[in-house]
N, C-alpha and C positions, 0 to 999 in steps of 0.2 A: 504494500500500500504506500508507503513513505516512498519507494523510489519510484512509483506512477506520483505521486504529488509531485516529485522533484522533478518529472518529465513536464510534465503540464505547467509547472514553473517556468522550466529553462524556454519551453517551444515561446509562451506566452510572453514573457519577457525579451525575446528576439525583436529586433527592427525600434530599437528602444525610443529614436527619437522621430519617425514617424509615427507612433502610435501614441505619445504621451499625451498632445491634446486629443486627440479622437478616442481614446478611448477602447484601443482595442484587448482586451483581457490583460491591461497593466496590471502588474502586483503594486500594490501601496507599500510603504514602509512598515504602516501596522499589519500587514498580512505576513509581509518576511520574518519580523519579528513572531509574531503566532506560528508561523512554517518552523522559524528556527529552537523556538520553546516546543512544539512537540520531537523535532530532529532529537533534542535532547533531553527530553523524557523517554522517550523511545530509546535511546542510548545507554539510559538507567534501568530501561526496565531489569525485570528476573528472565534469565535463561539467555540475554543478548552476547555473546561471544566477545569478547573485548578487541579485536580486529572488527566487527563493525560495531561497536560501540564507539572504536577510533572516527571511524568514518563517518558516523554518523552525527560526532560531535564537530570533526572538520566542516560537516555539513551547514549545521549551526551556523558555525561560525560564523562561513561566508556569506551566509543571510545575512549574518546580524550587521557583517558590513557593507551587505546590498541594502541593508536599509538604511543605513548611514549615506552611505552615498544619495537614495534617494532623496534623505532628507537635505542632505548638500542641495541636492540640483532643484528642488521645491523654492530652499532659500532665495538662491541665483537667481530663478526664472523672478519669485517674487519681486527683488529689487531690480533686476533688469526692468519688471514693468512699472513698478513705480520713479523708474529714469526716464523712464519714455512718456 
């Protein structure tokens, strides 16, 4: 299940800045973060193997810095508009 969410992630999040105004199945910052809080419950769970407990906390991770990033670029766009 976790790695069809991370598929429909990654396809979804392609074509990043064509689709940010339109609207096409962008992930939000708050969604990455929710993605990378279950990557790492799912990590903790009982019986998870600690080779992908690694991975699946790497996984986390890089949400949690795709959402950083997202909120970077939310910032940007904001004061780009209010320059303009």
């Amino acid at each position: 299940m976790f790695i069809f969410e991370l598929f429909k992630f990654v396809v979804s999040s392609t074509s990043v800045f064509s689709s940010i105004h339109i609207g096409l199945g962008m992930r939000t910052a708050e969604e990455c973060r929710k993605l990378a809080a279950a990557y790492r419950s799912k990590a903790g769970a009982a019986g998870v193997g600690p080779r992908t407990a690694s991975v699946l906390k790497n996984i986390a991770k890089s949400l949690t810095g795709l959402a950083k990033q997202y909120d970077l670029l939310s910032a940007i766009e904001e004061e780009e508009r209010r320059a303009n």
